[in-house]
BAROKE-823703 format. One record per residue: x, y, z of N, C-alpha, C in turn. Coordinates in steps of 0.2 Angstrom, whole numbers, m for minus. Each point is the difference from the previous one (the first is absolute). Layout:
<nodes>
NODE/X/Y/Z/X/Y/Z/X/Y/Z;
...
</nodes>
This chain:
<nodes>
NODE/4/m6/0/m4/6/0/4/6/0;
NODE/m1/5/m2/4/8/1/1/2/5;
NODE/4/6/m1/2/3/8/m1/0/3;
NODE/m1/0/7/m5/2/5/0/8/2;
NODE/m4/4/1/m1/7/m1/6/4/8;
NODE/m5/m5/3/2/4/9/4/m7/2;
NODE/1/m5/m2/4/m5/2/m4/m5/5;
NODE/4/m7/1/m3/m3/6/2/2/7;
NODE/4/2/1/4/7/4/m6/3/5;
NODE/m8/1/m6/m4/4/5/m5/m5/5;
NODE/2/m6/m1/m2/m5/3/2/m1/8;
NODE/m3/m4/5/4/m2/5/4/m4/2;
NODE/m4/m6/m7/8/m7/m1/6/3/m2;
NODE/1/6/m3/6/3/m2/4/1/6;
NODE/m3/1/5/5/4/5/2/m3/5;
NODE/m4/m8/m1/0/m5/5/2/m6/m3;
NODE/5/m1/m2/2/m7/m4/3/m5/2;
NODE/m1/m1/6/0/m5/5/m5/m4/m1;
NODE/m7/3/1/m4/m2/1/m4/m6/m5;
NODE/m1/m6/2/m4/m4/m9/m7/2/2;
NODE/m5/0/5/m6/1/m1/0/6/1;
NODE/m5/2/m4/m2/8/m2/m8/2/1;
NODE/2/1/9/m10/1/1/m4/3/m3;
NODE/m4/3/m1/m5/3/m3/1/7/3;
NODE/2/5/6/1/5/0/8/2/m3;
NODE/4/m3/2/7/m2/m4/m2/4/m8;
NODE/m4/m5/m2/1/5/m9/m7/5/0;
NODE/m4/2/3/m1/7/2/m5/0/4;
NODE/2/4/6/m5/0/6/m8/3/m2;
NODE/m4/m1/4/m6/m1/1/0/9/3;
NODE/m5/4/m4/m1/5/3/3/6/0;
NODE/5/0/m6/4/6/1/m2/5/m5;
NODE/m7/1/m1/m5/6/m4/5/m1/m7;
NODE/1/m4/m2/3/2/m8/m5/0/m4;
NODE/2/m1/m9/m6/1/m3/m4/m6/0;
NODE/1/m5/1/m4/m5/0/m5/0/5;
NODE/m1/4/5/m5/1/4/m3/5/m3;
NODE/3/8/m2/m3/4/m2/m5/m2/m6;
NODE/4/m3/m7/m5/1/m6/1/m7/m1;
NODE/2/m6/3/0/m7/m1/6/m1/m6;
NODE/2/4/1/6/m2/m6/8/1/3;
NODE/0/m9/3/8/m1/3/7/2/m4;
NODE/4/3/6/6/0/m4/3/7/2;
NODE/6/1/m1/3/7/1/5/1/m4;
NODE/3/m3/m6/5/m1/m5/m4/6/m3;
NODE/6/2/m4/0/7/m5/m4/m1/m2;
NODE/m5/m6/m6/m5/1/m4/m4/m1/3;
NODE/m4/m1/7/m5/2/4/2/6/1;
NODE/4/4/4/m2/6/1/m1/4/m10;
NODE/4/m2/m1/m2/4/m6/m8/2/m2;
NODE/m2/m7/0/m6/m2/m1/m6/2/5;
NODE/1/1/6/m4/4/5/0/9/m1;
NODE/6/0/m3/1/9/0/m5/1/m6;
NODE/1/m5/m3/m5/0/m7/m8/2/0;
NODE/m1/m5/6/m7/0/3/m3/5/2;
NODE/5/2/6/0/6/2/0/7/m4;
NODE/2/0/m6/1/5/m4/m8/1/m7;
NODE/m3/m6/1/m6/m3/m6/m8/1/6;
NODE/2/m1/5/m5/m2/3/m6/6/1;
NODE/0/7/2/m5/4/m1/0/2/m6;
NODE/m1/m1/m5/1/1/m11/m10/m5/2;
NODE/m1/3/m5/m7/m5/m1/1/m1/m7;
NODE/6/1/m4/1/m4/m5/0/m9/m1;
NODE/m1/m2/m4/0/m4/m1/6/m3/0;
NODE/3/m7/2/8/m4/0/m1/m6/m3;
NODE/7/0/m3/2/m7/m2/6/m4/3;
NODE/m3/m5/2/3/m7/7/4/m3/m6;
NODE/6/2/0/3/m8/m6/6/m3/7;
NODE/m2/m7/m2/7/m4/2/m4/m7/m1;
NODE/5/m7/0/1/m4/0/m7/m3/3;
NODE/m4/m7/m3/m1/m4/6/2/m2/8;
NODE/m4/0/3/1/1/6/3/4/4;
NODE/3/7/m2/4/5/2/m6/4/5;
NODE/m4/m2/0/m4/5/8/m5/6/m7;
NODE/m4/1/m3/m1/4/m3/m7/2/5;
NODE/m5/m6/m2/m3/2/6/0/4/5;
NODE/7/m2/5/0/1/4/3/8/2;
NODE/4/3/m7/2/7/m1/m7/3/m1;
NODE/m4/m3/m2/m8/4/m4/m1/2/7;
NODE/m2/m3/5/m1/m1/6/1/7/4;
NODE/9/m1/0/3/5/4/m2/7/m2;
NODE/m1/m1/m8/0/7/m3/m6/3/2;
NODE/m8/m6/0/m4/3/3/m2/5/10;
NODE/5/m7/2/2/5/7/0/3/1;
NODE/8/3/m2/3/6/0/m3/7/m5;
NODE/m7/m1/m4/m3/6/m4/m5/4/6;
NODE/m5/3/m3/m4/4/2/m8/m4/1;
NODE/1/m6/m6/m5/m3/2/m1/m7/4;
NODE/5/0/7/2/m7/3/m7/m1/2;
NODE/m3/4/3/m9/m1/4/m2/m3/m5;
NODE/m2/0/m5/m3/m2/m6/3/m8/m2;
NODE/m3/m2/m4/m1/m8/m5/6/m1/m3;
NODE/4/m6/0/5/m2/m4/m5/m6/m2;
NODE/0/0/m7/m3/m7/m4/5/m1/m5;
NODE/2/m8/0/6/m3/m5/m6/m4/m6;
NODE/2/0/m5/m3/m2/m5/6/m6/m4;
NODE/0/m4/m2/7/m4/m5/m3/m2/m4;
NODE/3/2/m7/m5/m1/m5/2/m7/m3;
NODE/5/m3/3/3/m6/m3/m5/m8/5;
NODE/m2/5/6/m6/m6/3/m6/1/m1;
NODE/m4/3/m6/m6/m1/0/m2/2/m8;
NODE/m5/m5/m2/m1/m1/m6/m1/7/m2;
NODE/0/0/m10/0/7/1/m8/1/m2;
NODE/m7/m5/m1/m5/1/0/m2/3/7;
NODE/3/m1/5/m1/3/7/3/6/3;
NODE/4/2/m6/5/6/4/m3/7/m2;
NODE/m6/m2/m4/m3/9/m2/m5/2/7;
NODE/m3/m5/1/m4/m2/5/4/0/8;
NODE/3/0/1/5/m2/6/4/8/0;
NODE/2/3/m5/1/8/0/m3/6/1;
NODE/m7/m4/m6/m4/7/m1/m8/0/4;
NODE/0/m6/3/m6/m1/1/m7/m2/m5;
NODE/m5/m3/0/m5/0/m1/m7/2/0;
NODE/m6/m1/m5/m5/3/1/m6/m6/1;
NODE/m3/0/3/m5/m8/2/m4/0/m7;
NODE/5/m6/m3/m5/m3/m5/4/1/m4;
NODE/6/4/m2/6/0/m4/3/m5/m3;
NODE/m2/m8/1/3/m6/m1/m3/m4/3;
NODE/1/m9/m3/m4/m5/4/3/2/8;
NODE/m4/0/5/3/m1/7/1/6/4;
NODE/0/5/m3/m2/7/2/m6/2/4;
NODE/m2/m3/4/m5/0/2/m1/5/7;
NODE/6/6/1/m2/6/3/6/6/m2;
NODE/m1/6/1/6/3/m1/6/m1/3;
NODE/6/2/m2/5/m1/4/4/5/m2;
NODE/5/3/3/6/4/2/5/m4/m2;
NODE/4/3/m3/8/m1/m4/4/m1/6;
NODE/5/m1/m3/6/2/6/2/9/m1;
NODE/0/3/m5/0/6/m2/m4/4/6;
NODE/m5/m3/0/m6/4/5/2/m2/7;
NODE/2/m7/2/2/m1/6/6/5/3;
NODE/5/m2/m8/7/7/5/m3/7/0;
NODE/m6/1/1/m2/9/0/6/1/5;
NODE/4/7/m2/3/5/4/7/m7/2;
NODE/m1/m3/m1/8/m5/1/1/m1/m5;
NODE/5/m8/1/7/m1/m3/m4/m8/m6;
NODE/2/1/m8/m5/m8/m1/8/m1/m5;
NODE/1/m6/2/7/m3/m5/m1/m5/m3;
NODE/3/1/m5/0/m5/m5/6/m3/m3;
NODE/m1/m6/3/5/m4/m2/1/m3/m7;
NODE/7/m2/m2/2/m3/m4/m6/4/m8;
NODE/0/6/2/m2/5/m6/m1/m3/m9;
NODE/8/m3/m1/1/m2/m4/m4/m6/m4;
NODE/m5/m5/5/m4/m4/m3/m6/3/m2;
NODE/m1/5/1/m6/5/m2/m4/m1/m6;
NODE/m5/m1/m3/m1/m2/m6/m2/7/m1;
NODE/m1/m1/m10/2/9/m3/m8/2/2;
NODE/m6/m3/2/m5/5/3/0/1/5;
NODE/1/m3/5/2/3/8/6/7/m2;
NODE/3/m2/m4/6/5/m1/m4/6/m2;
NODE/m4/1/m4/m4/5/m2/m2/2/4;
NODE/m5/m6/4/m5/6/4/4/2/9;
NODE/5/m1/0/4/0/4/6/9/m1;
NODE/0/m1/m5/3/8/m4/m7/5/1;
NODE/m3/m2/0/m7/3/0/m1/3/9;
NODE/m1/m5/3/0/1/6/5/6/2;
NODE/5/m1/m2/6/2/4/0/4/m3;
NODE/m1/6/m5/m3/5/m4/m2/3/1;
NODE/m7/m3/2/m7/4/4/m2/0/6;
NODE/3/m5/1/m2/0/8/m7/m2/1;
NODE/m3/m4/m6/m6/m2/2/m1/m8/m2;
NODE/m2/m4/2/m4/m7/m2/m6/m1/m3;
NODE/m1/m5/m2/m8/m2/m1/m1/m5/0;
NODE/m4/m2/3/m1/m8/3/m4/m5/m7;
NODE/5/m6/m1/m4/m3/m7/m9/0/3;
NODE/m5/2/m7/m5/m1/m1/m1/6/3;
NODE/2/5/2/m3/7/4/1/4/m5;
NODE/m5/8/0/3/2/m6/3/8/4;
NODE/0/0/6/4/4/3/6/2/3;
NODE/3/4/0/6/0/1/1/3/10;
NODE/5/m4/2/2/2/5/7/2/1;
NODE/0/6/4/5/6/3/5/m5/6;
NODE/8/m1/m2/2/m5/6/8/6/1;
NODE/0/m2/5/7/2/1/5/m5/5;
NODE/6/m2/m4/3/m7/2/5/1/m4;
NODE/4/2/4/10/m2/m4/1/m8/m2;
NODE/0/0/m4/5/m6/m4/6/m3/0;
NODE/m1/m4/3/8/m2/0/3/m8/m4;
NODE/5/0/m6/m1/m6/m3/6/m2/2;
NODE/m1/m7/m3/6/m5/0/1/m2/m5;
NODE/7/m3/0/1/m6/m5/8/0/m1;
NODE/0/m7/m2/7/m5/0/3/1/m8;
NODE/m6/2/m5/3/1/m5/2/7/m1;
NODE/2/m1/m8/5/7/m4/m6/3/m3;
NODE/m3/5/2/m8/1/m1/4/5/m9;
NODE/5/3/3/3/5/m8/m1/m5/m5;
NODE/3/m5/1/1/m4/m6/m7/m5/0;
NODE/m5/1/3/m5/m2/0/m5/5/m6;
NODE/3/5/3/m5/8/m4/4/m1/m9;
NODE/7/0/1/2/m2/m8/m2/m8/m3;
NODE/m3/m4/4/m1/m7/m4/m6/2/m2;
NODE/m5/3/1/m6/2/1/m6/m2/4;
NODE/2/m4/7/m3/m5/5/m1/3/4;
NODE/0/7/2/0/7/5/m2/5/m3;
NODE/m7/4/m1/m2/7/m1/6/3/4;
NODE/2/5/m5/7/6/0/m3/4/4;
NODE/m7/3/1/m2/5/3/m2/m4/8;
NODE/m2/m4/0/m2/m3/8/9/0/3;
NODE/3/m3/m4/7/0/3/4/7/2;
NODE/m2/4/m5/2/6/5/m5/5/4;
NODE/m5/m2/1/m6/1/6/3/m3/6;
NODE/0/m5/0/3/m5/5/8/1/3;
NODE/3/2/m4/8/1/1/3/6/0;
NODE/m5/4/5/2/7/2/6/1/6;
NODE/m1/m4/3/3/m1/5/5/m8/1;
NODE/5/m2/2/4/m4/m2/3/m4/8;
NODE/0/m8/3/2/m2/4/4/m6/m5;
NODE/6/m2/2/3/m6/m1/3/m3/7;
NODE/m5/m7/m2/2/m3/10/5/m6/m4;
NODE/6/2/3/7/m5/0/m3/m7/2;
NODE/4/m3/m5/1/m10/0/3/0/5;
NODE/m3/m6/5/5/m1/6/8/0/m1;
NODE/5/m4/m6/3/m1/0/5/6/0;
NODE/m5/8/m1/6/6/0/m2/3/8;
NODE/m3/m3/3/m1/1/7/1/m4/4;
NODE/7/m5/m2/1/m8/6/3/3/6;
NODE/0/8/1/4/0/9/m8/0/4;
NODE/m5/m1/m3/m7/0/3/m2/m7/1;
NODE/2/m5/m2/0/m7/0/m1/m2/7;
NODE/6/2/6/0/0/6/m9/2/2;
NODE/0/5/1/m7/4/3/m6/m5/m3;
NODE/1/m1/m7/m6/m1/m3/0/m9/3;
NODE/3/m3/1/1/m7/1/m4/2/10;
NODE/2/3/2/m2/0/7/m6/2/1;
NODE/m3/6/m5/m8/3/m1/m2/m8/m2;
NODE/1/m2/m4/m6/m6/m4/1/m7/4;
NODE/4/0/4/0/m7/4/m2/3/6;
NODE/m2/6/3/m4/2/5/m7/m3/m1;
NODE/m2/2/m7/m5/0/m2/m3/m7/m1;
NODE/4/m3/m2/m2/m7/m1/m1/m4/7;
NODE/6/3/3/m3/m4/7/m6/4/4;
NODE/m3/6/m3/m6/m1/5/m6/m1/m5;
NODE/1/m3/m7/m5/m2/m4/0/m7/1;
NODE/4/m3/m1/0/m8/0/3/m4/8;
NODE/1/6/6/m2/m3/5/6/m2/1;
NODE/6/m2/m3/8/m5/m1/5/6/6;
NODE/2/m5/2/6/3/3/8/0/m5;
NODE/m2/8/2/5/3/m6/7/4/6;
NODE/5/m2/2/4/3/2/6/6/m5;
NODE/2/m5/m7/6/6/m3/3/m7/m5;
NODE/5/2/m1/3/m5/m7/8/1/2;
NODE/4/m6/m5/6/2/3/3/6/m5;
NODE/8/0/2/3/3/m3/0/m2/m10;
NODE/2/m6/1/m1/m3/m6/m5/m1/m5;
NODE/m6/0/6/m5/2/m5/m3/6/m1;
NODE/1/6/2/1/8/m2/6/1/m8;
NODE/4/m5/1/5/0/m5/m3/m3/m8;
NODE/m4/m5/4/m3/m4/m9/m7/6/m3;
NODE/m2/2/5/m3/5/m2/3/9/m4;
NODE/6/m1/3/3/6/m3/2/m4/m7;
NODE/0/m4/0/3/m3/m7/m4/m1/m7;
NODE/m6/m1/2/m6/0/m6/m3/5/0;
NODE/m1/m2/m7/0/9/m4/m8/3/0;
NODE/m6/m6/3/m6/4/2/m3/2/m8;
NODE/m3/m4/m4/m5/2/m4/m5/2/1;
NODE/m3/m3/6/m4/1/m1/m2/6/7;
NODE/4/3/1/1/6/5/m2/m4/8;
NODE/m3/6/2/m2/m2/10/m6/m6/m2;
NODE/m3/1/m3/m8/m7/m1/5/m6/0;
NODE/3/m1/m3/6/m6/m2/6/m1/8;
NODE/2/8/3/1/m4/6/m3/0/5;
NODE/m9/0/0/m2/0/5/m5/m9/m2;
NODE/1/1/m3/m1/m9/m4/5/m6/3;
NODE/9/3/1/5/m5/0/m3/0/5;
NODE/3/7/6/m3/m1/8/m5/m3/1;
NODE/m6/m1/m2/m6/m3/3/2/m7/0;
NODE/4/m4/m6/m2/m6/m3/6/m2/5;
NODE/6/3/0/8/m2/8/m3/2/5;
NODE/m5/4/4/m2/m1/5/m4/m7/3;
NODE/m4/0/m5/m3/m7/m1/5/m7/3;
NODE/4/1/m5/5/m5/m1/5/m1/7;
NODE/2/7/4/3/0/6/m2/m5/3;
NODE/m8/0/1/m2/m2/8/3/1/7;
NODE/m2/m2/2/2/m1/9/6/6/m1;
NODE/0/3/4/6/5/1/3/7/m3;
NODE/m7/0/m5/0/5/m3/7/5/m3;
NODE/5/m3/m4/6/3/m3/2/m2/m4;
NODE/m3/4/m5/2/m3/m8/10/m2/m1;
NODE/1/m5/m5/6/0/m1/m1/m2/m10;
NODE/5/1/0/3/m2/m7/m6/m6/m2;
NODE/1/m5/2/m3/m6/0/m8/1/m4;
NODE/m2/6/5/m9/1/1/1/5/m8;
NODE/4/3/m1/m1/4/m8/0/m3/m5;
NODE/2/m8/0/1/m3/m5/m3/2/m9;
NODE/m7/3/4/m3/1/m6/4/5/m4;
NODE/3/5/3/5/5/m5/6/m3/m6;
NODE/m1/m7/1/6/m4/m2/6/3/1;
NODE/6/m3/m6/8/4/5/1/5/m4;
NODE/m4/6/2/2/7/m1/6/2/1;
NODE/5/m4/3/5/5/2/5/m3/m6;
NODE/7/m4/2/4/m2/m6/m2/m5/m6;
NODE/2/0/m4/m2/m3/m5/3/m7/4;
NODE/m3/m6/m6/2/m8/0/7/m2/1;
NODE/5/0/5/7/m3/m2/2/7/3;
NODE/0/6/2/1/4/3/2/0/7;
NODE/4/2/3/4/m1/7/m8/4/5;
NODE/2/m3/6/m7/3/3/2/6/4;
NODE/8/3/m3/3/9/2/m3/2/m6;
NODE/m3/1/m3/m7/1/m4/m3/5/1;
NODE/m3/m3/4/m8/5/2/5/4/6;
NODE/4/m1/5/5/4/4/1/5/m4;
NODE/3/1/m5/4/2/m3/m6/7/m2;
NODE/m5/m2/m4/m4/3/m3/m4/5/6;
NODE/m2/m3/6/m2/5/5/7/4/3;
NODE/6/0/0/5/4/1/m1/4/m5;
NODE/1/0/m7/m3/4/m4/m3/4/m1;
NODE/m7/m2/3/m4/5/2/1/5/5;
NODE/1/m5/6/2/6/4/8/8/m2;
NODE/3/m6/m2/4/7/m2/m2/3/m5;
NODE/m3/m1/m4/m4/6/m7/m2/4/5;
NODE/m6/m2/3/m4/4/7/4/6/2;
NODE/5/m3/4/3/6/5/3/5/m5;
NODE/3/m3/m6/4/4/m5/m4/5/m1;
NODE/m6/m2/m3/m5/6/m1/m3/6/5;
NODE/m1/m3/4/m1/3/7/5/6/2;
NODE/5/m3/0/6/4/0/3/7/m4;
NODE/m2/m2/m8/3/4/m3/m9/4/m3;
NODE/m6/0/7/m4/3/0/2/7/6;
NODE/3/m3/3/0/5/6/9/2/m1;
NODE/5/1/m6/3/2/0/6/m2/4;
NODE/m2/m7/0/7/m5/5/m2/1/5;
NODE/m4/5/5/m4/0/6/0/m6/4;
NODE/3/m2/5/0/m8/1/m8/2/5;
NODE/1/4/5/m6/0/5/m7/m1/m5;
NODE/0/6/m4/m7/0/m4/m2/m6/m5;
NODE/7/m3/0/m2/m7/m7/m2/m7/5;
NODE/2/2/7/m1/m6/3/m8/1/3;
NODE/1/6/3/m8/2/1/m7/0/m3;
NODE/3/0/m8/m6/m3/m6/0/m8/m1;
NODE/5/m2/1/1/m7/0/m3/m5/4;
NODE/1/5/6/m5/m3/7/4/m4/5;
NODE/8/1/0/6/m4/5/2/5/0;
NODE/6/1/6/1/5/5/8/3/m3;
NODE/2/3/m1/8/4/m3/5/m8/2;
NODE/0/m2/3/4/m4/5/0/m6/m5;
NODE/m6/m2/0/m3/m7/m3/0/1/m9;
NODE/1/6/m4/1/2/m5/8/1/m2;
NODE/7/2/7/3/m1/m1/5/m7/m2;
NODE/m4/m4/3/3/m9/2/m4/m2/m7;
NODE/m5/2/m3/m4/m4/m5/8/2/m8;
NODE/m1/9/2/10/2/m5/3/m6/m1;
NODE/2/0/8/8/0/2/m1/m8/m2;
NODE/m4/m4/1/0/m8/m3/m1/0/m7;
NODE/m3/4/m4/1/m2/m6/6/3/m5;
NODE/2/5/4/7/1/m3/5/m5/1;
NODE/0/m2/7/4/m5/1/0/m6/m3;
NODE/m4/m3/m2/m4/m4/m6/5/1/m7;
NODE/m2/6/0/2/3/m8/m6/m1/m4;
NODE/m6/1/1/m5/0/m4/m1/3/m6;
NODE/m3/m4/m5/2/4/m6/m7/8/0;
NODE/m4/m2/3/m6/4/2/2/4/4;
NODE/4/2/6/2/4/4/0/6/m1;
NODE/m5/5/3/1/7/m4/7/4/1;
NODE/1/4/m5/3/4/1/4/8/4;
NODE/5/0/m1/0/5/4/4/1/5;
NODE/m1/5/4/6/m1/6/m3/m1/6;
NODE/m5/m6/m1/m3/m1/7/7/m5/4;
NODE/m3/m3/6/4/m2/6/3/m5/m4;
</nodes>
């Protein structure tokens, strides 16, 4: 996988490498008001705060946004925040995905009905358009949209008004928009699969939420939030995992972003049993992400030293060789970021930042 942004450094197995089991406050304590409590989006690596300044910067706009990133990157869960942090949190958050519901049901399911408008119509009903009055209505996965909904969708978001199938009147809605989607919606608009005009109604305003893999110093925290979680949904005794296996985790490259690690976690906590501490063993399902076949098992060592000294390098020549403030973003104490130097020079790393540190 790439870099790592903030390093494993910002970790607490970093600072503690004695230690093989790794509790559950150990990789990030319980209650320390980060964003993961605020707007449910764990982490503290530079592409979350980037991404929270972002929020914070989008969020009183009644423009309209577009959510682009990867499956399972949290898009949702960004729609979410952004609604929080607006002017209309009091108010309705409705999610809509146009990829889980047929599209004979999605004019209906958007714009609402008029009783007798279709077989089964058998009273009026309100849209979701109507339900977000004065909130937030998202729409997910944009990109499966079929070209009528796309119309009357441009329409809406144009006028500010609906009409419900089979009614011949029009209603007054006010509801910020916020879309998603995983695809290239530009190159959607040039294939001709995307109305040109809805895609730039829609993409006034811009969020891009990072693939796990350019956020792996979040790894730590996110592993700790989602096995929290899991032991108080499935009731399992969940204490923490070892060192080695925070390691096989730093090592696979996460296609399928947090859904994909919240998947591995649930199915190795399973597999723990009794004593609740995941090890290498329980991640099986990752296969060997670390060295290749016939590969020495100084391997995956070697590649997590790697990382950590790209980390610190970059850290460092953040804060201008600064040892205090590079260790202080790092999240190890001047002391514990001189020894982390002083060994990898002594090493002779070929990864070793440069300079005229210790």
């Amino acid at each position: 996988m790439g870099a790592i942004e903030e390093g494993w450094a910002t970790a607490a197995w970093a600072r503690g490498e004695d230690a093989d089991v790794l509790e559950l406050d150990a990789l990030a304590p319980e209650g320390t008001g980060t964003s993961a409590e605020t707007l449910g989006i764990v982490g503290q690596s530079a592409a979350v705060r980037a991404l929270s300044a972002r929020l914070d910067l989008l969020a009183r706009s009644h423009a309209t946004v577009l959510i682009r990133g990867e499956t399972g990157t949290g898009k949702e869960l960004v729609a979410r925040a952004l609604h929080r942090l607006s002017p209309r949190a009091t108010r309705a958050f409705l999610p809509h995905n146009f990829a889980s519901i047929p599209d004979t049901l999605v004019e209906s399911e958007l714009f609402g009905h008029a009783r007798g408008a279709f077989t089964g119509a058998h009273a009026d009903r309100a849209g979701l358009f109507e339900q977000a009055q004065g909130g937030t209505l998202f729409l997910d996965e944009i990109g499966d949209a079929s070209p009528g909904v796309q119309s009357r969708l441009l329409r809406v978001i144009q006028e500010g008004e609906i009409r419900r199938l089979g009614d011949a009147r029009s209603r007054r809605v006010d509801v910020r928009v916020v879309a998603a989607t995983h695809r290239n919606l530009a190159e959607a608009v040039r294939a001709g699969r995307f109305r040109e005009d809805l895609y730039y109604r829609l993409h006034v305003l811009d969020i891009d939420v990072p693939p796990l893999r350019e956020r792996s110093a979040d790894l730590p925290s996110l592993a700790a939030h989602l096995l929290r979680r899991i032991r108080t949904r499935d009731g399992l005794e969940v204490r923490g995992m070892t060192r080695g296996a925070l390691r096989r985790l730093a090592a696979h490259p996460w296609p399928g972003n947090v859904r994909e690690l919240e998947s591995v976690l649930t199915r190795a906590t399973h597999a723990a049993g009794a004593g609740g501490v995941l090890t290498t063993s329980d991640l099986g399902v990752l296969g060997p992400a670390a060295p290749a076949r016939g590969a020495p098992p100084e391997a995956l060592r070697e590649r997590t030293r790697a990382f950590e000294a790209d980390a610190i390098d970059r850290a460092l020549r953040r804060h201008g060789g600064n040892r205090t403030r590079a260790a202080r973003e790092l999240g190890i104490t001047r002391q514990g970021l001189w020894k982390k130097l002083r060994r990898l020079r002594a090493e002779g790393h070929p990864h070793a930042p440069e300079g005229d540190w210790p």
